[in-house]
Structures are given as structure tokens and as C-alpha cells.
C-alpha positions in Angstrom: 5.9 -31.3 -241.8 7.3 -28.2 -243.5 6.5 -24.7 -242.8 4.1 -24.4 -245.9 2.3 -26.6 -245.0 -0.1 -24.0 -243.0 0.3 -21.6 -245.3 -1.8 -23.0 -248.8 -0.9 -21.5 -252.4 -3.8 -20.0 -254.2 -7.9 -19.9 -252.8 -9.3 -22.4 -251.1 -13.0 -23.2 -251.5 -14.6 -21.7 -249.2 -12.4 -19.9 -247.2 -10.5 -16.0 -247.5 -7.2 -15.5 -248.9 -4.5 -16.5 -246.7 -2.2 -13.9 -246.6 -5.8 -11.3 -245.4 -5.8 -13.9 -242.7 -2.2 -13.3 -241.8 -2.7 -9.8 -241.7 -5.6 -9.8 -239.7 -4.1 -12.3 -237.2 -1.1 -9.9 -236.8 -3.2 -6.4 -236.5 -5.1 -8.4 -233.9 -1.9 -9.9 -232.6 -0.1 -6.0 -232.4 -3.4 -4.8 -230.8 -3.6 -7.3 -228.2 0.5 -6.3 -226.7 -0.8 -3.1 -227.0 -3.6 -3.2 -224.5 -1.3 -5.4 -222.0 1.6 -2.7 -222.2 -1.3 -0.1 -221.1 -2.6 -2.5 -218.7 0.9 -2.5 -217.1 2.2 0.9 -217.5 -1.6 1.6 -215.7 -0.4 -1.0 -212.8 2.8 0.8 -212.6 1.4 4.3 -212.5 -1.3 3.4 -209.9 1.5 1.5 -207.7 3.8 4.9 -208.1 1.2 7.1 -206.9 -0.3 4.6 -203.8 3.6 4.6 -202.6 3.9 8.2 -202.8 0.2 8.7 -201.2 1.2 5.9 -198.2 4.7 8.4 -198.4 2.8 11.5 -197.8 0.5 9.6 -194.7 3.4 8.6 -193.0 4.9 11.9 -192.9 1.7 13.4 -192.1 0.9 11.2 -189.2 3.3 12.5 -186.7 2.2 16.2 -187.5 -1.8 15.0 -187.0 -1.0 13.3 -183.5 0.8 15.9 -182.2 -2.2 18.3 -183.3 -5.0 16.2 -182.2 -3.0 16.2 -178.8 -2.6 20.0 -179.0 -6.4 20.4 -179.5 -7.4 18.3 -177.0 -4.9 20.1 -174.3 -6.9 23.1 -175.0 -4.7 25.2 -177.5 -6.7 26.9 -180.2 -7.7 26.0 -183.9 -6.4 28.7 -185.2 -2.7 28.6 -184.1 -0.3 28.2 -186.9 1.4 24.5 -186.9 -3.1 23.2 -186.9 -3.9 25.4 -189.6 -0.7 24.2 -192.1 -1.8 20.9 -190.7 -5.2 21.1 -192.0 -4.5 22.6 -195.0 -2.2 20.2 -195.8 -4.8 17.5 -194.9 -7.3 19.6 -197.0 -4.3 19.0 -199.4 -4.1 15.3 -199.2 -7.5 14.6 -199.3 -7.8 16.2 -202.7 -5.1 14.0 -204.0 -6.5 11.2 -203.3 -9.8 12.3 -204.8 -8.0 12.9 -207.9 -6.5 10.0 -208.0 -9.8 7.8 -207.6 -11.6 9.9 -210.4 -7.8 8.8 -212.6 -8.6 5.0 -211.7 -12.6 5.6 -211.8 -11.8 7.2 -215.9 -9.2 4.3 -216.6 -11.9 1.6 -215.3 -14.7 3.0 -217.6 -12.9 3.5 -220.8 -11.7 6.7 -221.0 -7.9 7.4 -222.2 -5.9 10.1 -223.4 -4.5 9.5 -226.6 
């Protein structure tokens, strides 16, 4: 079979002209590597930023035990190392707001171009 074979001279009855179809099939072809390079670079971004949240609780954690333990031994809220501690958790939790409104935008639709 040669390589015309799929590729007939001319109009057929009935159907478009074969080069439009080429076209189209590439555009839709160029469109569809498109969307799975955004789909990754999204499952690369969201990995990133869960490694450097799970980063940020691990250094956290240490801090937060030894201020629960403070608190509970009767020191004050108000001392220095529980308010940096809670500001920082204040911190945190924003983060990770923001980046569940990113994933909530990406999910519905909505991109920056």
C-alpha cells in the first residue's frame, strides 16, 4: 500500500477536501499536546508546592510541641517564641488556603494566559 493511498487527489462525493481535513486533524492534534503539557506542568507545580508545604510542617512541628508543652506548663501566651510561633502558623495556614483556592481555579476552568 503506498502512502497516497490515504490521501485521495481531487473531491470526493460527499465528503470535504482532504487537505481541510489534514489541517483540522493537526490544529486538533497541536491542541490536544497542549492541554497534556498544562496538565503536567499543573501536576508538577502542585507536587512543588505540597513538598515545600510538608517542608514548612516539618520544620514547624518541633517549634509547636515545644509550645504546646510550654502552655500547658503554665508559661504565658504572650511570651515571644508562642507568639512567632503562632504567627507563623497564622502564616502557614494562609498558604495553604491559597494554594486550595490555586487548585479550586485550575479545577474549574480558570487560567492565566
Amino acid at each position: 500500500m503506498t502512502g497516497n493511498a490515504f490521501r485521495p487527489q481531487g473531491r470526493v462525493s460527499g465528503h470535504p477536501i482532504p487537505e481541510l481535513v489534514l489541517r483540522t486533524r493537526r490544529s486538533v492534534m497541536a491542541a490536544a499536546y497542549e492541554m497534556q503539557a498544562n496538565r503536567v506542568r499543573q501536576r508538577r507545580h502542585a507536587g512543588i508546592a505540597l513538598a515545600v508545604m510538608a517542608g514548612l510542617m516539618v520544620l514547624v512541628a518541633p517549634a509547636l510541641w515545644s509550645t504546646m508543652s510550654d502552655l500547658t506548663t503554665g508559661e504565658h501566651f504572650l511570651d515571644m517564641p508562642v507568639v512567632i510561633l503562632t504567627l507563623s502558623l497564622i502564616m502557614l495556614s494562609t498558604m495553604v488556603a491559597v494554594l486550595l483556592m490555586t487548585w479550586r481555579g485550575g479545577k474549574n476552568g480558570q487560567r492565566d494566559e
